[in-house]
N, C-alpha and C positions, 0 to 999 in steps of 0.2 A: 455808662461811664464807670470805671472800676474799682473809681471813690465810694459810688453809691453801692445800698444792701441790695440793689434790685434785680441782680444777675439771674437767678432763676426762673422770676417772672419776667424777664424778657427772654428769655432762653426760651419758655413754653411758648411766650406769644409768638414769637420767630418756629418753633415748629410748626407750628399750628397753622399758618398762612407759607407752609412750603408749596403748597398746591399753587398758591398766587403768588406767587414771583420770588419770595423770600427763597435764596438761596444757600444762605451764611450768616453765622453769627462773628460779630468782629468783637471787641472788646478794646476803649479807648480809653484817651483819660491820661492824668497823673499818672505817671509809668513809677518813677522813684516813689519806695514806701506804701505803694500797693502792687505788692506782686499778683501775678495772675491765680495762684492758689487762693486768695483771698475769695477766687468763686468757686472754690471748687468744683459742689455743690450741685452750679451751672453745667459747671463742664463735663463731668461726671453723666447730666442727665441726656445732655447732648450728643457725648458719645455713645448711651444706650438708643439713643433715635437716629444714630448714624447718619448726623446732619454736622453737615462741619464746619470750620473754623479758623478765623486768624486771629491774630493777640499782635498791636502795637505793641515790641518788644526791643531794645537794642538801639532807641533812640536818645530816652533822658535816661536808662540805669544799660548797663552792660552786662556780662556775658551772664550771670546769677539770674537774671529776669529772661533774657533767652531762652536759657535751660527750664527757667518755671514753665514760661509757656507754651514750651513745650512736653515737659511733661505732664505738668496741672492742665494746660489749657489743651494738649493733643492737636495743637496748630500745623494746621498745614503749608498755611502760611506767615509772615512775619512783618507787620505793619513795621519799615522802614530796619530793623534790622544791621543797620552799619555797622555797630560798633560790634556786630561779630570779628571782625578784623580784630578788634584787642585777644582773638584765642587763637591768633593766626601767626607763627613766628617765622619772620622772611629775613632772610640775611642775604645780602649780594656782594660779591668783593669783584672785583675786575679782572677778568679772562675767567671768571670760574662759572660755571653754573649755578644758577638762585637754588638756595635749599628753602623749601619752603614744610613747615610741621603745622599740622591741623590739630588741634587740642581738641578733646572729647566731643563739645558741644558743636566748634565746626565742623568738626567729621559727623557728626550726624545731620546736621542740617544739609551738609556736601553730599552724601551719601544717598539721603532719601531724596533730596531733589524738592527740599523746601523753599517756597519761593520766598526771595525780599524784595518786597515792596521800596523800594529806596525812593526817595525824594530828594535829588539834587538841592533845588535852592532852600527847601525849606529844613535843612540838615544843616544848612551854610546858618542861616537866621538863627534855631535853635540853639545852635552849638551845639550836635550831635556827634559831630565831629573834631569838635575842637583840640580834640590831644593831638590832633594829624596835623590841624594844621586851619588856614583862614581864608582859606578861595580854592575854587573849584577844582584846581590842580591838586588841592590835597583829599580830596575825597577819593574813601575806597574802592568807590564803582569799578573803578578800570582793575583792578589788584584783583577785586572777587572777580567781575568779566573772565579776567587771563586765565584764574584759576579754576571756572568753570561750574562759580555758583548762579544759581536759577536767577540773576537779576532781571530786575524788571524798572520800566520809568516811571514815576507817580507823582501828580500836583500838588498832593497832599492838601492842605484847606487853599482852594485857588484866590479867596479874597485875601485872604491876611497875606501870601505870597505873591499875588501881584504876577500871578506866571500862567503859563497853559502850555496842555502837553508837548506842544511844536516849540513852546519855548527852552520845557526841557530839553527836549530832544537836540534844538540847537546847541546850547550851550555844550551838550554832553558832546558833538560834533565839533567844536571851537577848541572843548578841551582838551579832548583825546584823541582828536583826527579820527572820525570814524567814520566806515563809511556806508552803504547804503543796507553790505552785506550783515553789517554791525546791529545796525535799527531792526533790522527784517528777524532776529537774533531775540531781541527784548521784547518784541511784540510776540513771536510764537512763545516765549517763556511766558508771558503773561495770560496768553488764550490756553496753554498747557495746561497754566496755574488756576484756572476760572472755576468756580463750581459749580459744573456745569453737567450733565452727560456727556461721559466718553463720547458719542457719538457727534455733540453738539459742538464739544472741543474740535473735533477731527475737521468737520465741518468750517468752524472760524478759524484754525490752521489752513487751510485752503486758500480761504478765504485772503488769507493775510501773505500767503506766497504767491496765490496768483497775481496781487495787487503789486508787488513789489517787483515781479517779473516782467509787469506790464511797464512799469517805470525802467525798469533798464533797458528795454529796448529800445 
C-alpha cells in the first residue's frame, strides 16, 4: 500500500518469487497525497531487475499522479487511469470535424500503448469520474476506445463493487452499443497488456480470437 514505508521490501520479495508466479509489482492505496515517487527507491530497484510494473494512478488524483507514475513508478501499466481524459481537449461543433489535442502526458501514455486498467462501476461509486458526469454514459471509456487508447475491463475490488467481469462487460454493451467486435478488442488489449512472455502473450491472443471466432459463427 503506498501509505506504507514498505515499498522496497516488497519490491525484493516480489523479485525474488519471479521464478513462482510473481509477475509484477502493482502499487495501491491512497492515490491523493502519496504520489508514487514516494517509492522511489522501490521503483528504481525494480527497474534495475527489469521486472515490471503498474501504479493505480488517475483514479482519486489526476493528470500530476499519472505523470508520477509514470515516470517514478516506470508503469507500464495504469490501475484505473480515467481521469487522463482531463489532458485530453475535445471540441465538436456540428457538421465539423472533432479536434481532439493530447496534452504531454496523454500522448505519452497514447503513444507507447500504456494500458488502463479502467473499472466502469467502481469509477461510478468512487467518483473517479465525477467532473464528467454521474452514470455510465458519462465515463470516458468510449472517448479513450474512439481515440485508440489500450483500454481494458476491470472489476476492480469485486466485493465492495457487487459486480463481475460479465457484468462489466454488460453494462459497457448497454452503454455504448457494442458489439462482440468491441469486447474481442479489450480482451486482446488486456492479454497484450499481461506480464507475461511475448511468446505467452501471443499464445493467449490466440487464444482469445479463436474464442470469439467460434462465437460468431
Amino acid at each position: 500500500m503506498r501509505h506504507a514505508d514498505r515499498g522496497l521490501e516488497i519490491a525484493e520479495l516480489a523479485v525474488r518469487h519471479r521464478n513462482n508466479g510473481v509477475v509484477g509489482f502493482d502499487i495501491a492505496g491512497a492515490e491523493k497525497g502519496f504520489l508514487p515517487s514516494r517509492h522511489k527507491i522501490a521503483f528504481d530497484y525494480l527497474a534495475s531487475e527489469l521486472f515490471p510494473v503498474t501504479v493505480h494512478a488517475g483514479e482519486a488524483d489526476g493528470v500530476e499522479s499519472i505523470k508520477d507514475a509514470i515516470v517514478s513508478g516506470r508503469a507500464l501499466r495504469l490501475g484505473h487511469g480515467v481521469r487522463i481524459i482531463e489532458d485530453i481537449l475535445l471540441s465538436r461543433s456540428e457538421g465539423d470535424a472533432d479536434f481532439v489535442e493530447l496534452g504531454d502526458v496523454a500522448r505519452w501514455v497514447y503513444d507507447r500503448g500504456i494500458v488502463l486498467e479502467t473499472s466502469p462501476s467502481s469509477n461510478l461509486q468512487t467518483g473517479a469520474i465525477s467532473l464528467l458526469g454521474e452514470t455510465m454514459a458519462d465515463h470516458p471509456f468510449d472517448i479513450l476506445y474512439d481515440l485508440g487508447f489500450k483500454v481494458t475491463v476491470n472489476t476492480d475490488n469485486r466485493l465492495m463493487s457487487g459486480t463481475t467481469l460479465t457484468r462489466e462487460l454488460e453494462l459497457l454493451v448497454e452503454t455504448f452499443d457494442y458489439g462482440l467486435a468491441d469486447l474481442e478488442v479489450f480482451q486482446l488489449n488486456a492479454a497484450e497488456g499481461a506480464f507475461q512472455d511475448l511468446e505467452q502473450r501471443e499464445e493467449l491472443m490466440d487464444m482469445i480470437s479463436d474464442g470469439f471466432a467460434e462465437a460468431v459463427e
